[in-house]
Biopython code that builds the backbone (N, CA, C, O; Angstrom):
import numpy as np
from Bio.PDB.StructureBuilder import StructureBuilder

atoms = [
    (1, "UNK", "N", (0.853, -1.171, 0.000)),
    (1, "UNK", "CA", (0.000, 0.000, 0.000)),
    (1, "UNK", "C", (0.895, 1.229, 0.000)),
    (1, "UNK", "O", (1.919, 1.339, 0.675)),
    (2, "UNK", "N", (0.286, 2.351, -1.020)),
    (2, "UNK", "CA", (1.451, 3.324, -1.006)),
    (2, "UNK", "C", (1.406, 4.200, -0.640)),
    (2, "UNK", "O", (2.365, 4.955, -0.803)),
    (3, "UNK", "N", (0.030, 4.704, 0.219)),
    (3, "UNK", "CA", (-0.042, 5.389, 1.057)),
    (3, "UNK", "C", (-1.575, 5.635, 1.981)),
    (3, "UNK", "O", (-2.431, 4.805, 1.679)),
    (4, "UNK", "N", (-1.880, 6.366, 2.743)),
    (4, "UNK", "CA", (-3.295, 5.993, 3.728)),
    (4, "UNK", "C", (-2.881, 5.606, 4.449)),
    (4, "UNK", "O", (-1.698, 5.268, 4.431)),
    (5, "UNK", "N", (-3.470, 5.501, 5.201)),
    (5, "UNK", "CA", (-3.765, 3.599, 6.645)),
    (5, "UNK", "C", (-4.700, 2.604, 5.656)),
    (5, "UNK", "O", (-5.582, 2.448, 4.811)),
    (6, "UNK", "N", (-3.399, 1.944, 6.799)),
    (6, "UNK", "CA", (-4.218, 0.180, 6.370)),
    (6, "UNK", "C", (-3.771, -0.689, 7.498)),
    (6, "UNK", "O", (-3.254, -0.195, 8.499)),
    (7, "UNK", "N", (-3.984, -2.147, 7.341)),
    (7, "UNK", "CA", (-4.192, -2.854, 8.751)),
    (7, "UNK", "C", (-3.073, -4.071, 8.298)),
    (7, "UNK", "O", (-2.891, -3.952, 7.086)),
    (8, "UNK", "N", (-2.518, -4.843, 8.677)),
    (8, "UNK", "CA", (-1.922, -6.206, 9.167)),
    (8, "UNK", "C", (-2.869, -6.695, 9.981)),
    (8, "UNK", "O", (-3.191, -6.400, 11.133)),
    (9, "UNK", "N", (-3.478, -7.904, 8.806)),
    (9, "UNK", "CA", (-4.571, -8.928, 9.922)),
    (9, "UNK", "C", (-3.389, -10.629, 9.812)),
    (9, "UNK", "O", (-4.037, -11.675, 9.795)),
    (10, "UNK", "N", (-3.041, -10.661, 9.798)),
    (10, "UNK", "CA", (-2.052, -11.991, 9.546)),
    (10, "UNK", "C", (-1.085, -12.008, 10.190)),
    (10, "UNK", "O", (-0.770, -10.927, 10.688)),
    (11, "UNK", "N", (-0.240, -13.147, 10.454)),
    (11, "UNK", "CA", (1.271, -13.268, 10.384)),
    (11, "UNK", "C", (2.288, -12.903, 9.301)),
    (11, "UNK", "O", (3.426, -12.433, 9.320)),
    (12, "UNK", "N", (1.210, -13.406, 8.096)),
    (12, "UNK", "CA", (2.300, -13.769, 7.235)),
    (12, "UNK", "C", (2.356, -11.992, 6.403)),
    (12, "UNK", "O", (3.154, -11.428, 5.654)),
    (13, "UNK", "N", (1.391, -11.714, 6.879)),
    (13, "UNK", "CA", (1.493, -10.062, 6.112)),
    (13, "UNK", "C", (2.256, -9.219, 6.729)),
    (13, "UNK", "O", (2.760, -8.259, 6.146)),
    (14, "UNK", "N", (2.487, -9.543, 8.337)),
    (14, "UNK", "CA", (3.192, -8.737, 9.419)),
    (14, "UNK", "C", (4.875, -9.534, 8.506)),
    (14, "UNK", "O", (5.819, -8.747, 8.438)),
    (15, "UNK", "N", (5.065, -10.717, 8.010)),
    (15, "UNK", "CA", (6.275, -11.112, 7.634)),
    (15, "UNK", "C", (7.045, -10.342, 6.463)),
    (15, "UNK", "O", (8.198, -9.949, 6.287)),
    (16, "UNK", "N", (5.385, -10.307, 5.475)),
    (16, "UNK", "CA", (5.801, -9.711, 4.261)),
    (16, "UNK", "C", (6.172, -8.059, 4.730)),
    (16, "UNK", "O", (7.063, -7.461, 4.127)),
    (17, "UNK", "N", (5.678, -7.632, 5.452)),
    (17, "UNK", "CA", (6.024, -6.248, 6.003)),
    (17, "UNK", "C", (7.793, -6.315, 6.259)),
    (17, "UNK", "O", (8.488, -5.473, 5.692)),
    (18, "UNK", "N", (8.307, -7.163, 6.971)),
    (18, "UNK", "CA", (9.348, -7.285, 7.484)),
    (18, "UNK", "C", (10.375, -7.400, 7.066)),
    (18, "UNK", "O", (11.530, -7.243, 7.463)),
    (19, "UNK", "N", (9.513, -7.926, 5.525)),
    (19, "UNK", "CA", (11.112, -8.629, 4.210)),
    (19, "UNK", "C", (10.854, -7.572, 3.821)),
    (19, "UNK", "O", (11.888, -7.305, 3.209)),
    (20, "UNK", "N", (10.275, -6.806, 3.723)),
    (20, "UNK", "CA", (9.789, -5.415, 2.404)),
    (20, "UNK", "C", (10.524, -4.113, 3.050)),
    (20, "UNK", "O", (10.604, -3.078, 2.389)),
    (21, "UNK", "N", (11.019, -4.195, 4.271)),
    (21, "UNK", "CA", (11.618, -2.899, 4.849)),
    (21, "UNK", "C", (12.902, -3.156, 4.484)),
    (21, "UNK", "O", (13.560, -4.187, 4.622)),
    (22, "UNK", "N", (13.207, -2.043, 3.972)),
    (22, "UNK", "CA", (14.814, -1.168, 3.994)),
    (22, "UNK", "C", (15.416, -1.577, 5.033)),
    (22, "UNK", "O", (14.975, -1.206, 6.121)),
    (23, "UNK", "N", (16.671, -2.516, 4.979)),
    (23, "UNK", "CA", (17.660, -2.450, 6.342)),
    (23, "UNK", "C", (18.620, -1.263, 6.161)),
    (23, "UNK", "O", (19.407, -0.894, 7.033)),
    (24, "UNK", "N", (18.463, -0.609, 4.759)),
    (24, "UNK", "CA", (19.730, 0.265, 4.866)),
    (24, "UNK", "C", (18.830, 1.545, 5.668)),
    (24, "UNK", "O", (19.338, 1.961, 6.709)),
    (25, "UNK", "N", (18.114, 1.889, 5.421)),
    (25, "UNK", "CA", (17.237, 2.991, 6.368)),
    (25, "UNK", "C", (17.159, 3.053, 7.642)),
    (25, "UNK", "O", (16.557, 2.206, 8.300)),
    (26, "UNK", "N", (17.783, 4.108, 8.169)),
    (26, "UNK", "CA", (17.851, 3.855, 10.133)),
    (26, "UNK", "C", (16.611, 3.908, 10.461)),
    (26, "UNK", "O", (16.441, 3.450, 11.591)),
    (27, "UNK", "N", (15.300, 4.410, 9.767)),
    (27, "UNK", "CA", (14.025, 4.519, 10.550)),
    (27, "UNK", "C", (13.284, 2.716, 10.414)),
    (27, "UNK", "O", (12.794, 2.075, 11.343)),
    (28, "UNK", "N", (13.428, 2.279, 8.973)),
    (28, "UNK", "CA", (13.098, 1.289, 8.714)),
    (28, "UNK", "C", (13.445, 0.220, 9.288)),
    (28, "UNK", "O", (12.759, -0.777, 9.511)),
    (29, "UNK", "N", (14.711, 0.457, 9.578)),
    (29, "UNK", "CA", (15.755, -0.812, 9.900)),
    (29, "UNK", "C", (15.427, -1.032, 11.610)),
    (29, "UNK", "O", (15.523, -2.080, 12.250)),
    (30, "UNK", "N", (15.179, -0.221, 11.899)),
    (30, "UNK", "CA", (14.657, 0.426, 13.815)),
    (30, "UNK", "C", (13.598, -0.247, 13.754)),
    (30, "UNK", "O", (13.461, -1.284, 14.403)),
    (31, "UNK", "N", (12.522, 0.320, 12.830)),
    (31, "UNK", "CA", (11.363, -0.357, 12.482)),
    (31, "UNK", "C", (10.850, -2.441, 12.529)),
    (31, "UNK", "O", (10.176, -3.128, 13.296)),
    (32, "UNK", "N", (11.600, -2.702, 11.323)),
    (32, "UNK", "CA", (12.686, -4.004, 11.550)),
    (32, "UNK", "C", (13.092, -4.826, 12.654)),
    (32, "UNK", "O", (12.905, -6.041, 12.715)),
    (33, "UNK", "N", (13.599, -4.191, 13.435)),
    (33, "UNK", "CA", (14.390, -4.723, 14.166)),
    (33, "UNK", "C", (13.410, -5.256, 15.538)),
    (33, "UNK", "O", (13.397, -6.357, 16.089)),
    (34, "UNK", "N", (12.470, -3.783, 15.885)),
    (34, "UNK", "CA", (11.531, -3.798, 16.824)),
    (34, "UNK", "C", (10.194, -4.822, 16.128)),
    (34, "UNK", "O", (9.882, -5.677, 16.957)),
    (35, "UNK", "N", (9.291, -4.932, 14.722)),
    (35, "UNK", "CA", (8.902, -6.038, 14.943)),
    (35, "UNK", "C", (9.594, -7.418, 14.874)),
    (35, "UNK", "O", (8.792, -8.315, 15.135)),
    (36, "UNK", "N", (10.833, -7.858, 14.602)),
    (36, "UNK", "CA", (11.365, -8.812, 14.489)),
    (36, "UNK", "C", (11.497, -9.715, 15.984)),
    (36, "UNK", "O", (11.389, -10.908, 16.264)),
    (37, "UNK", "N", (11.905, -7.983, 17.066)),
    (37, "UNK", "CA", (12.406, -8.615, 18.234)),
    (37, "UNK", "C", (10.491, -8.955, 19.275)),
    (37, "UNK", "O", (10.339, -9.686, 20.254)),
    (38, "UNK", "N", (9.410, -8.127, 18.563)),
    (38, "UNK", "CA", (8.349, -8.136, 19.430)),
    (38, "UNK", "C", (6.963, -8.719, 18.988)),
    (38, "UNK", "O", (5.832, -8.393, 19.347)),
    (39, "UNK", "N", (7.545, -10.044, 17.762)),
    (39, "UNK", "CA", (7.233, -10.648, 16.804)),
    (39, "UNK", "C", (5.521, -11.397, 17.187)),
    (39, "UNK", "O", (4.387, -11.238, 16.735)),
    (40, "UNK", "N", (6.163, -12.261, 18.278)),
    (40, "UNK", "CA", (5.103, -12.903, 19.007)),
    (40, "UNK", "C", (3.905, -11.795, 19.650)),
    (40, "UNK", "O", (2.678, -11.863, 19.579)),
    (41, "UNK", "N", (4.739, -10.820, 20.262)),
    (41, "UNK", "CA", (3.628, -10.221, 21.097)),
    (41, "UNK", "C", (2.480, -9.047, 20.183)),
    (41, "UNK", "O", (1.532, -8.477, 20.723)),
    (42, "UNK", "N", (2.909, -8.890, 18.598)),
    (42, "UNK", "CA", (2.067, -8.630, 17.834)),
    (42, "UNK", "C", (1.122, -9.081, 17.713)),
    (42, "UNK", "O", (-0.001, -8.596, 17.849)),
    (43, "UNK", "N", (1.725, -10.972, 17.194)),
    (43, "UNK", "CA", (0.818, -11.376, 16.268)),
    (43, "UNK", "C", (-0.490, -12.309, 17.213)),
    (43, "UNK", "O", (-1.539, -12.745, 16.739)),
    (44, "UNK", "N", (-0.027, -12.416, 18.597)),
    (44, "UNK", "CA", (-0.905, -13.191, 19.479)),
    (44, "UNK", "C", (-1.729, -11.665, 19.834)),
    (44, "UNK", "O", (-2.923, -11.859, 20.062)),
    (45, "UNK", "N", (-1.298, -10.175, 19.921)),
    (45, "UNK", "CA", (-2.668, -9.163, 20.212)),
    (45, "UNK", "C", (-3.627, -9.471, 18.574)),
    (45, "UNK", "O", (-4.837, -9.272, 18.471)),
    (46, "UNK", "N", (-2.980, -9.837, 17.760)),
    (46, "UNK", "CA", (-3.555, -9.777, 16.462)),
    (46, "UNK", "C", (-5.069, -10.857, 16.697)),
    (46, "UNK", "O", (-6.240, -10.625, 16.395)),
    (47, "UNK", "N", (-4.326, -12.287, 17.470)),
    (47, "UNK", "CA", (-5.159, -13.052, 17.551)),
    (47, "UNK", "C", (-6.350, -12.626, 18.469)),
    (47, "UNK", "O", (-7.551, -12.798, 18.263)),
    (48, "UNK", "N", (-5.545, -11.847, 19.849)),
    (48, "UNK", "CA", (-6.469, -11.582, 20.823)),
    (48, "UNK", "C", (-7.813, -10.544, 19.748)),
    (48, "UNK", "O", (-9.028, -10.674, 19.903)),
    (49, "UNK", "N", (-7.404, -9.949, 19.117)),
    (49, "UNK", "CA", (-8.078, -8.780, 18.161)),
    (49, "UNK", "C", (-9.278, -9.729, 17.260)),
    (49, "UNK", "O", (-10.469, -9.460, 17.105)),
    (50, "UNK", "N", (-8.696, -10.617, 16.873)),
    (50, "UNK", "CA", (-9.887, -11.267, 15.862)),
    (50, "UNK", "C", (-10.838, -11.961, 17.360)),
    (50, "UNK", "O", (-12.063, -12.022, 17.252)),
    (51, "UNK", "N", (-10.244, -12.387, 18.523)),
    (51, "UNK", "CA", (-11.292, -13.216, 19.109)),
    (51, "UNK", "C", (-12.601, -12.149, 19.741)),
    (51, "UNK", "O", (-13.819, -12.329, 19.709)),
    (52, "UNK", "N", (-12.103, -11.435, 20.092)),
    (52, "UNK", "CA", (-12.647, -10.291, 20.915)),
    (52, "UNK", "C", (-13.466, -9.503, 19.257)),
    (52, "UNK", "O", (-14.305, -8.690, 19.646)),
    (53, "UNK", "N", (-13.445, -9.526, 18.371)),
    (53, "UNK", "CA", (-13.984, -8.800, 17.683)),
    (53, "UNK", "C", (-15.219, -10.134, 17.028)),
    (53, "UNK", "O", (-16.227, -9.623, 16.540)),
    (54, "UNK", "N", (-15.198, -11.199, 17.009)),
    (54, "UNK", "CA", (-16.129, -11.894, 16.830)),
    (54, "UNK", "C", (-17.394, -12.621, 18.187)),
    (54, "UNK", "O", (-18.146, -13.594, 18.131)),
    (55, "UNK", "N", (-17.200, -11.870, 18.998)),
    (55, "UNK", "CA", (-17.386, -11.736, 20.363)),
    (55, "UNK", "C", (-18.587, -10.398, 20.388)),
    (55, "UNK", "O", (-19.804, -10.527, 20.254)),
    (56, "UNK", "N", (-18.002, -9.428, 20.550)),
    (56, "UNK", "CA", (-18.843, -8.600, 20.616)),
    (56, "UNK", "C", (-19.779, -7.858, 19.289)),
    (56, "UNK", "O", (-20.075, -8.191, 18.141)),
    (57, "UNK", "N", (-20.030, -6.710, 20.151)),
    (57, "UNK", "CA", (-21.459, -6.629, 18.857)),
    (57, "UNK", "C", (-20.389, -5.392, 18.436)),
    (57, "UNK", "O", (-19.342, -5.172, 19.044)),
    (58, "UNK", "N", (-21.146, -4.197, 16.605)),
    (58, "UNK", "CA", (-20.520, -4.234, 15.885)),
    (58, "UNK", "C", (-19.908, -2.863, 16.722)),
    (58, "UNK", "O", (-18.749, -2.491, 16.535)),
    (59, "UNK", "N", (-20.979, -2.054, 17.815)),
    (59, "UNK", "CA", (-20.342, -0.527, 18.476)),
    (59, "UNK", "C", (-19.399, -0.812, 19.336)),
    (59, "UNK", "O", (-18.450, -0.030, 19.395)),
    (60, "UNK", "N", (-19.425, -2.401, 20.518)),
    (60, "UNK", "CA", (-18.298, -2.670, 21.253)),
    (60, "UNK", "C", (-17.196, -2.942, 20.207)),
    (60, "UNK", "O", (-16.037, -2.975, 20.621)),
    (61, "UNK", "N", (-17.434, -3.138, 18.913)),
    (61, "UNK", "CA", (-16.222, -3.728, 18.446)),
    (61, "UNK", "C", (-15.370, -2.210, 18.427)),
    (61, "UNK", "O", (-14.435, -2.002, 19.200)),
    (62, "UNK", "N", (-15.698, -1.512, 17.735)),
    (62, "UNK", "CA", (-15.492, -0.143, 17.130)),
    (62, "UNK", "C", (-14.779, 0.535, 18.682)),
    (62, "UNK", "O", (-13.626, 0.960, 18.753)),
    (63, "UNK", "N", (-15.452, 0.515, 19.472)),
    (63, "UNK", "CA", (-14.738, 1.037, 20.985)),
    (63, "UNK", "C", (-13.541, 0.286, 21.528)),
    (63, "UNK", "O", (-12.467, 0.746, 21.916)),
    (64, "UNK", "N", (-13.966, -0.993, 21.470)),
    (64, "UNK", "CA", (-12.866, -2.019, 21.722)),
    (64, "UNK", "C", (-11.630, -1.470, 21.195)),
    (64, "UNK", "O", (-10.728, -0.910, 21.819)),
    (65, "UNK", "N", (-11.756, -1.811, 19.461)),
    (65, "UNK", "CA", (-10.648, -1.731, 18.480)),
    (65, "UNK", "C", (-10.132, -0.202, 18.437)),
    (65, "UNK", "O", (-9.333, 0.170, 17.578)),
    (66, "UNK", "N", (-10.571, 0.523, 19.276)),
    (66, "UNK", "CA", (-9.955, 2.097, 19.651)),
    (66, "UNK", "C", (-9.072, 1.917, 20.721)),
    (66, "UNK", "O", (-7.917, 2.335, 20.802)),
    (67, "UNK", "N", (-9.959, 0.996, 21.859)),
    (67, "UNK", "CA", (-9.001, 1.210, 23.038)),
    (67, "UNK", "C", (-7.563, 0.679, 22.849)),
    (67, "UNK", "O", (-6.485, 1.270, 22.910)),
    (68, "UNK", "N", (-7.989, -1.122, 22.503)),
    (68, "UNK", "CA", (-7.174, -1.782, 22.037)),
    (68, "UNK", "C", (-5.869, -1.280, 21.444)),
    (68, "UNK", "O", (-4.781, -1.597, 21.923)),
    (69, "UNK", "N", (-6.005, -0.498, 20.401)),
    (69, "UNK", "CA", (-5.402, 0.361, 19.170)),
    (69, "UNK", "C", (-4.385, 1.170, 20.010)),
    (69, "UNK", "O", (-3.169, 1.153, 19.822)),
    (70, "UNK", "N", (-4.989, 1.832, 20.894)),
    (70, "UNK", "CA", (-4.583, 3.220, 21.629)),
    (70, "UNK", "C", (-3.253, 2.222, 22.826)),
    (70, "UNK", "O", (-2.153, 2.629, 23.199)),
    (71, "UNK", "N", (-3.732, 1.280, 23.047)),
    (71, "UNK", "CA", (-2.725, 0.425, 24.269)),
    (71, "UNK", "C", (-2.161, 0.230, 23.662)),
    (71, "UNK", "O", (-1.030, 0.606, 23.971)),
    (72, "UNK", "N", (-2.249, -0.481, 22.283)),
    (72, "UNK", "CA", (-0.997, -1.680, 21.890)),
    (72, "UNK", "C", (0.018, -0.522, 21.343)),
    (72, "UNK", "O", (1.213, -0.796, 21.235)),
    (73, "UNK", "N", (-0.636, 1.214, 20.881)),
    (73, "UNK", "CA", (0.623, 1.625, 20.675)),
    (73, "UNK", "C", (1.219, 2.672, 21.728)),
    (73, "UNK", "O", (2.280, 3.287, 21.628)),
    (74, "UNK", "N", (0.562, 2.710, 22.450)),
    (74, "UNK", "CA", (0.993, 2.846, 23.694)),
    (74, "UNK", "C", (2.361, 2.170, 24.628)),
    (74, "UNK", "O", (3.195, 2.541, 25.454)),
    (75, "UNK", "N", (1.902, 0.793, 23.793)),
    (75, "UNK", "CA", (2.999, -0.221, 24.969)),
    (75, "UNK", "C", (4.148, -0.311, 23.687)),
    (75, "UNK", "O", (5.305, -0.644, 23.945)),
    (76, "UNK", "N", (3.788, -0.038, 22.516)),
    (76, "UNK", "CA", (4.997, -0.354, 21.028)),
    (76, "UNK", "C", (5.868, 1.215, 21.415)),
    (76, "UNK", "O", (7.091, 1.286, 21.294)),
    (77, "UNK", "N", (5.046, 2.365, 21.871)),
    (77, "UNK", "CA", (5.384, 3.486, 21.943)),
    (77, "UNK", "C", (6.895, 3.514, 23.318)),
    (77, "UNK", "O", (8.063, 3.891, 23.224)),
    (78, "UNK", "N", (5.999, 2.849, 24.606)),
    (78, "UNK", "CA", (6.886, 2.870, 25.896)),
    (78, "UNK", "C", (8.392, 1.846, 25.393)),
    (78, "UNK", "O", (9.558, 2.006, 25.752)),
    (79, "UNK", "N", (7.786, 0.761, 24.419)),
    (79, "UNK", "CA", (8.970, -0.208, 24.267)),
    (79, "UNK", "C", (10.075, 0.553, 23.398)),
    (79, "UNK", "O", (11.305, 0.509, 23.442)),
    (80, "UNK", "N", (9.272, 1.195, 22.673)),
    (80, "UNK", "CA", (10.708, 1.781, 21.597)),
    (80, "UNK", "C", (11.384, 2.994, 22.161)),
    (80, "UNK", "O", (12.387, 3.372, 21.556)),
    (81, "UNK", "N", (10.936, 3.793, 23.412)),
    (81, "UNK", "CA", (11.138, 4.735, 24.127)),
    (81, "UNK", "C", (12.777, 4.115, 24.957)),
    (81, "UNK", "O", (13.911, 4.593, 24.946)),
    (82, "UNK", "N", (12.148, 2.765, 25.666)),
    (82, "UNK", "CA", (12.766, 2.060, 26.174)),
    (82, "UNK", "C", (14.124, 1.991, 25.768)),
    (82, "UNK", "O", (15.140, 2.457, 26.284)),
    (83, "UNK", "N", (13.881, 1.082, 24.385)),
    (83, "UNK", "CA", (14.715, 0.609, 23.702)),
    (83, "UNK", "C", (16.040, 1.856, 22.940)),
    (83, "UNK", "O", (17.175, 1.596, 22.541)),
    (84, "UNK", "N", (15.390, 3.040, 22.971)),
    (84, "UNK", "CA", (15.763, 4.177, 21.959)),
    (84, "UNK", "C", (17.181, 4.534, 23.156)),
    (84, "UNK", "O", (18.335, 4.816, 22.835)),
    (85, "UNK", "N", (16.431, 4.362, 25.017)),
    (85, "UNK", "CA", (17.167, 4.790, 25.805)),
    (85, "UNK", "C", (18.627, 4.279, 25.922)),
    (85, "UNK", "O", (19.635, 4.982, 25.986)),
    (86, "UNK", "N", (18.535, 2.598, 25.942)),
    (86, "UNK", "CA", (19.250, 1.498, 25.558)),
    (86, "UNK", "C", (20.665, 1.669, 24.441)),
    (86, "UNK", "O", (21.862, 1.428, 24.596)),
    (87, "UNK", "N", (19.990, 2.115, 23.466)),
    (87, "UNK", "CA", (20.536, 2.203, 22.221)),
    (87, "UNK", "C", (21.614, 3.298, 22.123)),
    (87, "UNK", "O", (22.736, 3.125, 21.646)),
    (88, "UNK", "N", (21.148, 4.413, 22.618)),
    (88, "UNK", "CA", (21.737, 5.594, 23.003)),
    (88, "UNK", "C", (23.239, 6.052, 23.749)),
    (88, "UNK", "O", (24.160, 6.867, 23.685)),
    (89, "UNK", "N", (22.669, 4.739, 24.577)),
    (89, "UNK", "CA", (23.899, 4.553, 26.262)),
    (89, "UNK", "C", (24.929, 3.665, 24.945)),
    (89, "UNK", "O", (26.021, 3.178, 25.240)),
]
sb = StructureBuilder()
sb.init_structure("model")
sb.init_model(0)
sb.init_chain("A")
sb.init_seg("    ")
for serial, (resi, resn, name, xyz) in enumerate(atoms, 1):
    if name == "N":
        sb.init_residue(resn, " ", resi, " ")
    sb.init_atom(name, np.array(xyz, "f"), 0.0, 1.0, " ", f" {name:<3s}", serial, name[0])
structure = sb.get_structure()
């Protein structure tokens, strides 16, 4: 996609994402590196995301998939904060 938002509902699309990034690019390669190393804990919220969305009805989904949305980059946000600190030292 070459530009907008769009979603990763898969593994294997979160993979194709992964081969498709620039390692020579420091943003990409950062990018890269952080889903490579936080691989699992994507793709099991991914799963938690499809169970919980066939679960509720279509306005909890819509609230859900906000809150949801707002944590997971919340916690991708604190990890790369983390990690940026790490990197730095």
């Amino acid at each position: 996609v070459q530009s907008g938002w769009w979603l990763i509902q898969t593994s294997e699309e979160l993979r194709s994402l992964v081969k498709s990034l620039a390692k020579r690019g420091q943003r990409e390669r950062y990018l890269c590196r952080m889903l490579q190393r936080y691989f699992e804990v994507v793709t099991h919220s991914m799963a938690d995301t499809k169970t919980d969305n066939t679960v509720s009805s279509n306005e909890t989904e819509t609230e859900n998939e906000n809150d949801e949305q707002s944590q997971l980059q919340q916690s991708l946000n604190d990890l790369i904060e983390n990690d940026n600190q790490t990197y730095d030292d």
